[in-house]
N, C-alpha and C positions, 0 to 999 in steps of 0.2 A: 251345148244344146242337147248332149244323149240324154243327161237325167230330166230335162225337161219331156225329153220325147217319150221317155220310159214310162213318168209320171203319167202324162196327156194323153197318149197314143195305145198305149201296151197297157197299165194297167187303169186308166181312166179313173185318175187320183183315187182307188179306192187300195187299203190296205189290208186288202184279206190274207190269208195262210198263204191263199193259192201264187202271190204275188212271190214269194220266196222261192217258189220253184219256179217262177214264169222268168223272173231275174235270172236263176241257175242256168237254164236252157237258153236264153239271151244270151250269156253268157259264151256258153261254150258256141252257138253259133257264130259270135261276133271273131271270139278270137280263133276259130278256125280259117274266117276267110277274111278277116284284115290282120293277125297276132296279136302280139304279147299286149298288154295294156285295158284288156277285158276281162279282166275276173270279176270273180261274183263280187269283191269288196269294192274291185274301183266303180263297180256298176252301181251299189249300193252308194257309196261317197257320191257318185255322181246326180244319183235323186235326190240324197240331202243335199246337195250342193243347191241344186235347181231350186227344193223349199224354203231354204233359209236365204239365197240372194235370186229372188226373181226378176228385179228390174236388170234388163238387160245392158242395158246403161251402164249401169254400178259394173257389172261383171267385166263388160267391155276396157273400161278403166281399171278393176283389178288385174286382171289377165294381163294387163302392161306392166305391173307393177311387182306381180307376186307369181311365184313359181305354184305348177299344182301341189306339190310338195310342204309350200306357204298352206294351202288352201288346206289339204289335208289336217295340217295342225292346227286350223283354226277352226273347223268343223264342229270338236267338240265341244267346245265352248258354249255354254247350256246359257248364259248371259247375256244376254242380246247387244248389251250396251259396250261390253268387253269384247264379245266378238267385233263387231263394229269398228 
């Protein structure tokens, strides 16, 4: 749910400049006071994650199935039908 929240809540689905530094500062807030596991990339993998699988459904069933680590490497996969 963070990169959805990121998307919806913080940057209000818009992709301007300022989103790369709103991300950074996220960022370092998150992992000062929960740690390791928020960096600017997982923050970023975690928006694309949210745009490319929004039904929450699907994700509920992947996340049983596949490690983030899975999700990670299947991210780039620019083919929708091959990520899939």
């Amino acid at each position: 749910h963070i990169g959805k929240r990121i998307n919806d809540d913080i940057l209000q689905n818009k992709r301007a400049e300022y989103g790369k530094e709103v991300v950074a500062s996220l960022s370092r807030q998150l992992t000062a006071e929960y740690g390791k596991g928020f960096t600017n990339t997982n923050l970023v993998r975690m928006r694309q994650f949210a745009e490319l699988f929004p039904d929450i459904e699907i994700v509920a069933s992947l996340t049983q199935q596949l490690t983030w680590t899975h999700m990670v490497e299947i991210l780039p996969i620019k083919n929708q039908l091959k990520r899939d």
